[in-house]
Residue frames as a rotation matrix with the C-alpha (Angstrom) as fourth column:
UNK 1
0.595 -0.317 0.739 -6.98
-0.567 0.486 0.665 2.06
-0.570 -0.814 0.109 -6.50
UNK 2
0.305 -0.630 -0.714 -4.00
-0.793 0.247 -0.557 0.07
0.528 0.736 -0.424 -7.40
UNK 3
0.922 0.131 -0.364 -2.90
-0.062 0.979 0.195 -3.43
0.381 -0.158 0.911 -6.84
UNK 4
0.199 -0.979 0.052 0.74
-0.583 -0.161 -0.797 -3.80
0.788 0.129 -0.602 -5.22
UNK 5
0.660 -0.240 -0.712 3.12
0.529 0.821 0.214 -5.99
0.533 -0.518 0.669 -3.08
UNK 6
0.873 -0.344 0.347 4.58
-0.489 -0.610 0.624 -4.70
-0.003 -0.713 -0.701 -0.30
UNK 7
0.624 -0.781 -0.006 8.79
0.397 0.324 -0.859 -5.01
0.672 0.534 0.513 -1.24
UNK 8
-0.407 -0.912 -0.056 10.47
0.606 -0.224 -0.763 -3.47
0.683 -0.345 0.644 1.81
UNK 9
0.406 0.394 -0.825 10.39
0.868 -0.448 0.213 -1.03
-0.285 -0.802 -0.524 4.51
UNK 10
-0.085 -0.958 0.273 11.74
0.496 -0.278 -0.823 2.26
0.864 0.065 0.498 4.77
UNK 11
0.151 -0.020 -0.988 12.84
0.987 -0.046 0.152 4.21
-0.048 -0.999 0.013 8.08
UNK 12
-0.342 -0.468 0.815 13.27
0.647 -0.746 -0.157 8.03
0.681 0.473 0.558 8.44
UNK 13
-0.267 -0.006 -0.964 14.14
0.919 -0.303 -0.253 9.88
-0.291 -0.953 0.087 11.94
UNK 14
-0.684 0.235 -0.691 13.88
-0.205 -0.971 -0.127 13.40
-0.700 0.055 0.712 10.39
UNK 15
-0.869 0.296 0.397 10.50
0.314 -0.288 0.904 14.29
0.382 0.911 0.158 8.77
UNK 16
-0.213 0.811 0.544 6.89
-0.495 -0.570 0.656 15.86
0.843 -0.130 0.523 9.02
UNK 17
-0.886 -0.088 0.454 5.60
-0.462 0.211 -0.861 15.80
-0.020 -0.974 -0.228 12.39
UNK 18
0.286 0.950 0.124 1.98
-0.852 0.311 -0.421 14.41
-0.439 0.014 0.899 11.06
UNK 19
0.277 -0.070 -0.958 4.16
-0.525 0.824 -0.212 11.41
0.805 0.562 0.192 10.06
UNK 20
-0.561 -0.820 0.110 5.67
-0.670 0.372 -0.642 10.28
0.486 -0.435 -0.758 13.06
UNK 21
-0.147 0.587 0.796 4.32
-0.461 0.671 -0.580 7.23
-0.875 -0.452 0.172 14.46
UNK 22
0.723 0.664 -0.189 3.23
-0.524 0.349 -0.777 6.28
-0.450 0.661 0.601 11.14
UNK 23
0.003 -0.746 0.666 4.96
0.325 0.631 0.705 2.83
-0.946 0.214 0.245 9.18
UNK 24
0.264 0.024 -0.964 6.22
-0.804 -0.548 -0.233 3.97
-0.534 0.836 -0.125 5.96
UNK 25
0.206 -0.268 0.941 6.50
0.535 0.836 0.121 0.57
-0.819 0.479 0.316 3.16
UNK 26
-0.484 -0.272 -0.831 7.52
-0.803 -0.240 0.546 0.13
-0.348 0.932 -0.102 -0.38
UNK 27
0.271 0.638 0.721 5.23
0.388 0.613 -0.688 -1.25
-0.881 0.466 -0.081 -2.44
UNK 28
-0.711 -0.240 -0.661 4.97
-0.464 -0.546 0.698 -2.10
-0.528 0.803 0.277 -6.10
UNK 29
0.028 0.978 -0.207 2.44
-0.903 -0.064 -0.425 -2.26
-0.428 0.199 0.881 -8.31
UNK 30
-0.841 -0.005 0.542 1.19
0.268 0.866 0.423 -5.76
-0.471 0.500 -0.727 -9.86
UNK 31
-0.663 0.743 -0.092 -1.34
-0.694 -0.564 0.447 -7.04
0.280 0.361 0.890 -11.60
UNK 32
0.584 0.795 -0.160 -4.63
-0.685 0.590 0.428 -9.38
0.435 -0.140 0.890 -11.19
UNK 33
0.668 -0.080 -0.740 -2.29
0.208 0.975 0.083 -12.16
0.715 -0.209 0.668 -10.75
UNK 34
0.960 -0.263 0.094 0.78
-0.249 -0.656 0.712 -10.18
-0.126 -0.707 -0.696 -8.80
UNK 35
0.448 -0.857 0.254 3.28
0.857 0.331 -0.395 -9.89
0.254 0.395 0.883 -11.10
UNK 36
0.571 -0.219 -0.791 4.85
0.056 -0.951 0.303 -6.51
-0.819 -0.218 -0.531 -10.42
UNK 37
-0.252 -0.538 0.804 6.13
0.955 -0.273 0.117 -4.53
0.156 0.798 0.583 -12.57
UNK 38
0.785 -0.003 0.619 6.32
-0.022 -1.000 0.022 -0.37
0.619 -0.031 -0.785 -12.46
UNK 39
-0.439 -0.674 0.593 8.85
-0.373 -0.464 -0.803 1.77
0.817 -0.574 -0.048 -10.20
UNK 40
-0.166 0.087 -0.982 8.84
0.947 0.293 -0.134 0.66
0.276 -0.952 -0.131 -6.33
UNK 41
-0.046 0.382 0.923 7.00
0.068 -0.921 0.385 3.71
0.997 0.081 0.016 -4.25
UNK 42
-0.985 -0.096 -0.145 6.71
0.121 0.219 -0.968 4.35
0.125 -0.971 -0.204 -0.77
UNK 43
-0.152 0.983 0.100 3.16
-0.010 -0.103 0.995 4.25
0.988 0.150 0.025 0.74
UNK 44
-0.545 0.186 0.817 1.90
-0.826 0.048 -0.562 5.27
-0.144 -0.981 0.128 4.81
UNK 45
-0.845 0.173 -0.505 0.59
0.095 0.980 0.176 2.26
0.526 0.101 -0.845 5.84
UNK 46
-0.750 0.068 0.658 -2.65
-0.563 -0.588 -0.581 2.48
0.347 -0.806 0.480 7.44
UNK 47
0.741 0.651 -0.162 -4.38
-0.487 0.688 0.537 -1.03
0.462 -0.319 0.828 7.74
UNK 48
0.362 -0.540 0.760 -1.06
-0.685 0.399 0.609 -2.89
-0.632 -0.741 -0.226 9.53
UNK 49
0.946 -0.282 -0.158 -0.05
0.007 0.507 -0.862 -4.69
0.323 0.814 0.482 6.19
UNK 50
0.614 -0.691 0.382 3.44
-0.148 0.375 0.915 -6.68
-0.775 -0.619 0.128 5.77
UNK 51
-0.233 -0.647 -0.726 6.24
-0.891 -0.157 0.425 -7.42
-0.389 0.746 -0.540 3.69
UNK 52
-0.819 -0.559 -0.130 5.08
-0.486 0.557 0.674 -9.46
-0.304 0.615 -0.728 0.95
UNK 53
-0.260 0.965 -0.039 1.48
0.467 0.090 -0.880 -9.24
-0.845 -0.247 -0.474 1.14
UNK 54
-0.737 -0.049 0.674 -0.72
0.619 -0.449 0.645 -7.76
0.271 0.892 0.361 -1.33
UNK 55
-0.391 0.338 -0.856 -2.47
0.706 -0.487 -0.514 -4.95
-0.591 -0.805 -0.048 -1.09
UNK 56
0.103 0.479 0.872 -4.51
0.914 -0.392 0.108 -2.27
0.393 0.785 -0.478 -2.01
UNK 57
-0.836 -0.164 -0.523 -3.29
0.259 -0.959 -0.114 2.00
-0.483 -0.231 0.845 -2.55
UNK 58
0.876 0.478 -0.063 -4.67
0.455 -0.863 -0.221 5.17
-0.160 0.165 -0.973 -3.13
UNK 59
-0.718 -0.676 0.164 -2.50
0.694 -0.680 0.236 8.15
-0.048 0.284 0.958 -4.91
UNK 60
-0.637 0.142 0.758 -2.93
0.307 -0.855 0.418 11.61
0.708 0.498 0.501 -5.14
UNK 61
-0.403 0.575 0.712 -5.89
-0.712 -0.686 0.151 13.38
0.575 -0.446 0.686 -3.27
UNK 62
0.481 0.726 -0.492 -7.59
-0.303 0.664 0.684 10.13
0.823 -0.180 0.539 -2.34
UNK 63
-0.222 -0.924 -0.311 -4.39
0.224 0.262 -0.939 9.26
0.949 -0.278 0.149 -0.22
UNK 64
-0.857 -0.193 0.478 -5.37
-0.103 -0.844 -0.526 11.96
0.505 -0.500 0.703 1.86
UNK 65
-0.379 0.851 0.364 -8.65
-0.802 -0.498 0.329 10.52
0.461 -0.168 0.871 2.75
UNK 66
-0.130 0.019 -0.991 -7.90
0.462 0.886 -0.043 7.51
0.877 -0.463 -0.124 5.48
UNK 67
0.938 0.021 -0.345 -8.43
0.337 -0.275 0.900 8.34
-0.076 -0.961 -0.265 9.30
UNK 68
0.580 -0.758 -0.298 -4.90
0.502 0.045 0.863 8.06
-0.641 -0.651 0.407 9.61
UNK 69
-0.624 -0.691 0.365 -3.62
0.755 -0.412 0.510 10.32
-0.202 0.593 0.779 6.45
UNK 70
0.504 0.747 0.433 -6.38
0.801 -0.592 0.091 13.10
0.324 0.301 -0.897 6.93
UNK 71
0.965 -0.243 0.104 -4.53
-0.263 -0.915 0.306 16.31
0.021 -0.322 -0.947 6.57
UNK 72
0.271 -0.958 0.097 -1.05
-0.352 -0.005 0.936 15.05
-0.896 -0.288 -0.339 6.68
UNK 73
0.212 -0.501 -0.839 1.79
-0.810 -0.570 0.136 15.08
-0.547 0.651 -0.527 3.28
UNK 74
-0.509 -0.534 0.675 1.39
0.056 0.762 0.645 11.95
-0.859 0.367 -0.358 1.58
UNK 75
-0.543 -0.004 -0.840 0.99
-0.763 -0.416 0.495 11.11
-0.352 0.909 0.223 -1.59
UNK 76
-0.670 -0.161 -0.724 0.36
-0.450 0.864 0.224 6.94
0.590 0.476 -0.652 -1.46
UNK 77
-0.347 0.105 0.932 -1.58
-0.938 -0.023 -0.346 5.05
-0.015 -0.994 0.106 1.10
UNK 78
-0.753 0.240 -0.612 -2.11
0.196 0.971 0.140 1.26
0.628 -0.015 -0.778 1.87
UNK 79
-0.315 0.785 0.533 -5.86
-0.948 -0.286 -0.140 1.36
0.042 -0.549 0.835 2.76
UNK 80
0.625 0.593 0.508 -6.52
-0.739 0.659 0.140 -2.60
-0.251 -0.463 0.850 2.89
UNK 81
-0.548 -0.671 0.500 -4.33
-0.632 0.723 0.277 -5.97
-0.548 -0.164 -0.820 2.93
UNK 82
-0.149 0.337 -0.930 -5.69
-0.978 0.087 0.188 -8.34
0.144 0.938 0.316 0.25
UNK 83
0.394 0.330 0.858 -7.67
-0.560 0.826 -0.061 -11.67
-0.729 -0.456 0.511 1.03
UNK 84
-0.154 -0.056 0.987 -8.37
0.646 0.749 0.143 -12.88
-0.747 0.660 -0.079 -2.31
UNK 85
-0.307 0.271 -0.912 -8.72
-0.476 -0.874 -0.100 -11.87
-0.824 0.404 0.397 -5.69
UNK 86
-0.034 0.651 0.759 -11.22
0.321 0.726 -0.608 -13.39
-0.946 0.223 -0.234 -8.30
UNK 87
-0.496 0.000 -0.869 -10.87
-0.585 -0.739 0.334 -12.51
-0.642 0.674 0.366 -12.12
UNK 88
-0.020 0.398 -0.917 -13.27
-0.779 0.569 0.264 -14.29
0.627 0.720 0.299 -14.68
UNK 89
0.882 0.421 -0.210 -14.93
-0.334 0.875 0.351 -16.54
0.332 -0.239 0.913 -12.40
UNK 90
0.287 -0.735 -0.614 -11.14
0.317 0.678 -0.663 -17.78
0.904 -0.004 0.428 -11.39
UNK 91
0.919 -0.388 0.068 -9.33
-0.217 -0.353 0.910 -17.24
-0.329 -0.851 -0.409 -7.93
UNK 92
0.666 -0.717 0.205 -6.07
-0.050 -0.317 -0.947 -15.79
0.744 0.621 -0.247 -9.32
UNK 93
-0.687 -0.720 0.091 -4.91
-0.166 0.034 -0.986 -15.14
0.707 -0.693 -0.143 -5.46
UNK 94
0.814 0.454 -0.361 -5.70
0.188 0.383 0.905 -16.32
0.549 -0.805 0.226 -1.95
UNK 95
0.148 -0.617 0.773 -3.77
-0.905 -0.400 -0.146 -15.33
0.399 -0.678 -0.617 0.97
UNK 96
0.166 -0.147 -0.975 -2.45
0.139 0.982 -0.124 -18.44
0.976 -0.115 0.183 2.40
């Protein structure tokens, strides 16, 4: 699992039919605290997550293993929307 901020949307009328319906984001990775930093990716969304939130993906096979990405071409998935996040006894983030 990776840490990342959702950085955008993106929209796309022509593609796999086991995507439609489904929200497609851009998200990039951070870290503990949510700096980002890596390449922006796209990720199915599949907990209702927003722009500028943080969150938590899955890549690769694991992707593939949400209700809502079982069996269908992705690669990313946003599998949960990030309360808080505690490193060394500190609270680094808090949703607000």
């Amino acid at each position: 699992m990776l840490i990342a901020r959702v950085v955008g949307t993106t929209v796309a009328t022509v593609k796999d039919e086991k995507l439609i319906g489904r929200k497609l984001l851009i998200v990039r990775q951070t870290d503990e605290r949510g700096v980002e930093s890596g390449k922006p990716f796209v990720a199915i969304d599949a907990v209702g997550a927003g722009v500028g939130e943080l969150v938590l993906t899955a890549a690769g096979s694991s992707a593939r293993q949400t209700t809502v990405t079982k069996d269908t071409p992705v690669d990313a998935v946003i599998m949960a929307v990030i309360d808080s996040l505690e490193v060394g006894g500190e609270i680094v983030f808090r949703k607000s």
